[in-house]
C-alpha positions as CSV (number, residue, x, y, z in Angstrom):
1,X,58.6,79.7,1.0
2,X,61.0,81.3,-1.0
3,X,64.3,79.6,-2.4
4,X,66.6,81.2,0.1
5,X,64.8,80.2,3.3
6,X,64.7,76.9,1.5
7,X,68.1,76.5,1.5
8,X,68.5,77.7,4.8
9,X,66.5,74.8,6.0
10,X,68.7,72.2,3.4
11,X,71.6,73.8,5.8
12,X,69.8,73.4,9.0
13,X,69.0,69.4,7.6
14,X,72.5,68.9,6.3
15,X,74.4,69.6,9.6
16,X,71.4,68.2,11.7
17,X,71.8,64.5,9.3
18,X,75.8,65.0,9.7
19,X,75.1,64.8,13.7
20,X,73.4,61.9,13.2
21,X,76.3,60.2,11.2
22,X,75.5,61.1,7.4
23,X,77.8,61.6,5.5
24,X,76.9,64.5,2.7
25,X,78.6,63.6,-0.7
26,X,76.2,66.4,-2.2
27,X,74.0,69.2,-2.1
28,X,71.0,70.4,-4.9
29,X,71.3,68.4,-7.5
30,X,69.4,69.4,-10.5
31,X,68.6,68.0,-13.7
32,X,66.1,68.2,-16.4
33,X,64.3,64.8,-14.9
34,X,64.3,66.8,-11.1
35,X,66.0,68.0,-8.2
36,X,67.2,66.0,-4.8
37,X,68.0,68.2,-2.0
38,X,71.0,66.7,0.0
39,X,72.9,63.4,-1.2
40,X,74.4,61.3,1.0
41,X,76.1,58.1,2.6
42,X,74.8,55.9,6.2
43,X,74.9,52.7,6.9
44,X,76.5,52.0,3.4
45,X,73.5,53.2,1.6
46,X,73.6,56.3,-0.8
47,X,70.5,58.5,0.4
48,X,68.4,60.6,-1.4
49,X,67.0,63.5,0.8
50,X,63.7,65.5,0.3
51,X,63.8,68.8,2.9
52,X,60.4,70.1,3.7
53,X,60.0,73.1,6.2
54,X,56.5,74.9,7.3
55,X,55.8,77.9,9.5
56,X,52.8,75.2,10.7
57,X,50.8,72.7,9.5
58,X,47.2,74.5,8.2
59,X,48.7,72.6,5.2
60,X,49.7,69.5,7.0
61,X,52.7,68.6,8.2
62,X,55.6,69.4,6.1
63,X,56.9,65.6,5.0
64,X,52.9,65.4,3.5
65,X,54.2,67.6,0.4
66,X,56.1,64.8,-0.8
67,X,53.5,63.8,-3.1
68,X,53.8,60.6,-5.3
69,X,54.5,62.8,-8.2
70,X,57.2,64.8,-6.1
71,X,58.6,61.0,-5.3
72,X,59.1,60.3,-9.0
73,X,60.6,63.4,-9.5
74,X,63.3,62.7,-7.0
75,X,63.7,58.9,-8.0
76,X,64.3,60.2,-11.3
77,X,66.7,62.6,-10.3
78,X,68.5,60.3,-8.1
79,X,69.2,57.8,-11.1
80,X,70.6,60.4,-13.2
81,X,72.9,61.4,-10.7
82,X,73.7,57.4,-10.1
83,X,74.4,56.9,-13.7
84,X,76.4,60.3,-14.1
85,X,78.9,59.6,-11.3
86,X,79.5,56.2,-12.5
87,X,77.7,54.8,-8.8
88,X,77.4,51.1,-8.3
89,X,75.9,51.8,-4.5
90,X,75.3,48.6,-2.1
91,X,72.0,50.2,-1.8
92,X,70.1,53.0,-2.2
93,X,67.4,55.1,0.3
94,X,64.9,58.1,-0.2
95,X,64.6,60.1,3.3
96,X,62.8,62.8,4.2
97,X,63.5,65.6,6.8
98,X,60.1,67.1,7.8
99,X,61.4,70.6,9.7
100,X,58.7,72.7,11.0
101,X,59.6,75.9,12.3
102,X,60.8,76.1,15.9
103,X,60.9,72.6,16.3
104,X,63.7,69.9,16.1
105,X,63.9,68.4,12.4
106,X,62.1,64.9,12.0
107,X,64.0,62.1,10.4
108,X,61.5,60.0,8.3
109,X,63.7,57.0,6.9
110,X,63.1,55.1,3.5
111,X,60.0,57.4,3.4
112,X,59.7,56.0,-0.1
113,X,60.8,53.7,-2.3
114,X,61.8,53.7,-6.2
115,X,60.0,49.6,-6.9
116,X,60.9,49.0,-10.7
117,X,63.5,51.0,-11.1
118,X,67.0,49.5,-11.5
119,X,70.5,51.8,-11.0
């Protein structure tokens, strides 16, 4: 999928998680350690997003491409972005929306976590 249907579907997720009470502090943060998609506050947590969109699933289903290494990528990411905003969040989550085409987006909360890491 290329970058700008990519961030069509960040789009789609961002005002879909804004319905559903998010409140989006950020959008595509990069950094040499990785990338987080959307960045945002529910529930008094700050929320690390992963978007993943698929035409289908001959691949699997779209949140399955958030591979452990993908997962550390983010976590590492999110820390940087923590540290570089001078954060001191209540708590912290990793989400992921799973959108596959034609279909409603699906909301998989704390779809991972980041165990030894400290922010």
């Amino acid at each position: 999928m290329s970058r700008g249907v990519g961030s069509r579907y960040e789009e789609l997720a961002a005002a879909w998680l804004a319905g559903k009470g998010y409140r989006i502090a950020d959008r595509s943060f990069t950094c040499p350690m990785g990338e987080v998609d959307i960045i945002a506050e529910q529930g008094g947590d700050l929320v690390f997003v992963e978007v993943k969109a698929r035409r289908g699933e001959a691949y699997g289903r779209p949140f399955e491409a958030v591979t452990r290494s993908k997962q550390a990528k983010i976590i590492k990411a999110a820390l940087v972005y923590i540290k570089s905003n001078g954060l001191k969040p209540a708590g912290i989550r990793f989400d992921v929306v799973s959108i596959k085409m034609g279909s409603e987006p699906e909301l998989i909360k704390g779809a991972f976590e980041a165990p030894g890491y400290y922010y």
